[in-house]
C-alpha atoms as one frame of an Amber mdcrd trajectory, in Angstrom:
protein
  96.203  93.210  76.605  99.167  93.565  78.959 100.483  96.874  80.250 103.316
  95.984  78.489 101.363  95.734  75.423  99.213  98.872  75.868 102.324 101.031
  76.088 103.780 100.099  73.201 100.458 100.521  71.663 100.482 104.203  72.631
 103.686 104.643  71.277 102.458 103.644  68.351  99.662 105.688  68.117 102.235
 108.735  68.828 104.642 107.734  65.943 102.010 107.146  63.626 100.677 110.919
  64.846 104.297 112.549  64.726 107.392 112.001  65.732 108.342 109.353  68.969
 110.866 110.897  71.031 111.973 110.365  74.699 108.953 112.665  75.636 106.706
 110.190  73.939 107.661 107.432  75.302 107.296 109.395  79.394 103.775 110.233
  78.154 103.065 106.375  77.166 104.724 104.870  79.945 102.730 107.793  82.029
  99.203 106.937  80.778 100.244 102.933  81.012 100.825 103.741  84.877  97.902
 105.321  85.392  95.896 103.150  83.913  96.892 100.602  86.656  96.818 102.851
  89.864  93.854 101.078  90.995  95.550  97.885  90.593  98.995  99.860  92.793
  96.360 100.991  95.010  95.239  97.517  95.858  98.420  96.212  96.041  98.919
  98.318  98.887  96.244  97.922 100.648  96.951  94.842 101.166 100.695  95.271
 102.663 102.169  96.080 106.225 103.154  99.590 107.073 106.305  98.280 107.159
 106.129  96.408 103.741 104.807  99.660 102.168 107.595 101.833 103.793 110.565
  99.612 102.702 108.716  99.695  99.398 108.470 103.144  98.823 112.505 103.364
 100.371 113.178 100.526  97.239 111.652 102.718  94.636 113.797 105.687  95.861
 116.669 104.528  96.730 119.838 104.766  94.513 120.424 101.452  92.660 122.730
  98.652  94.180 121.430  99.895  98.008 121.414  97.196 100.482 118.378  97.945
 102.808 119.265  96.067 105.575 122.406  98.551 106.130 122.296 100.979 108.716
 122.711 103.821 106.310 119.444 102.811 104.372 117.439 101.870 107.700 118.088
 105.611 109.143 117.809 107.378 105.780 114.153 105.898 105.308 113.407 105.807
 108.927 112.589 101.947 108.925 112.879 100.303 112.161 115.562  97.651 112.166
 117.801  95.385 109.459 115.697  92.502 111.141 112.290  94.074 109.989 113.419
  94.713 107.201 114.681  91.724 106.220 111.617  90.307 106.956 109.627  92.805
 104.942 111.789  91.882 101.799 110.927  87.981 102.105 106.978  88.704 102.397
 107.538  91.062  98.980 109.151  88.502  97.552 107.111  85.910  98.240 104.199
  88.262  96.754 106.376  88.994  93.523 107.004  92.440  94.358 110.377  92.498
  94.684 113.298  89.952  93.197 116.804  89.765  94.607 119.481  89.703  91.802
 123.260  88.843  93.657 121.742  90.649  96.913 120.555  93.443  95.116 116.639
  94.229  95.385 114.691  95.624  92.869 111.149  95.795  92.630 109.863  93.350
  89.636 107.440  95.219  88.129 108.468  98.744  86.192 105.068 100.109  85.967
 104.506  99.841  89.736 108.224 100.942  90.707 107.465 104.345  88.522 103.956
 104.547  90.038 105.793 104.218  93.575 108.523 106.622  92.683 105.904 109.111
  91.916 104.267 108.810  95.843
């Protein structure tokens, strides 16, 4: 069953309980998330300091940054636009992160949330 598949699932089980509000769906989305932390764990483990810190700086960051800027480099204390640069092709080439019109995101919602909340 995919995470996808186990939220919904829990929402689900909420409605079918009671009512499924906006608090319902935090609590599924919450128990989806940490049902994968091992899995978010592992995945970085096997990253770069650097690739972990321009991670975290991705998940929170405001949307539509562009982390090779100056502004984003000193505000997340990453090294240099070059590093960085370099750190978003290795996450992309792990399907981490996805460019969209030079505007990085990372792909999976479950693991940006997870980050957000480190």
């Amino acid at each position: 069953m995919s995470i996808i598949q186990k939220c919904v699932t829990q929402i689900c089980i909420i409605e079918f309980c009671g009512s499924c509000g906006i608090k319902e769906v935090d609590i599924a989305i919450s128990y989806s998330v940490d049902e994968k932390n091992d899995t978010f764990q592992d995945i970085m483990t096997r990253l770069t300091a650097k690739q972990k810190a321009l991670l975290l700086a991705l998940a929170h960051a405001e949307k539509g940054v562009q982390p090779t800027s100056e502004q984003f480099i000193r505000k997340y204390h990453l090294t240099s636009a070059s590093a960085v640069q370099r750190s978003l092709s290795a996450l992309q080439e792990k399907d981490i992160v996805t460019s969209n019109n030079g505007q990085y995101s990372i792909y999976d919602y479950f693991l940006y949330y997870w980050l957000k909340q480190q």
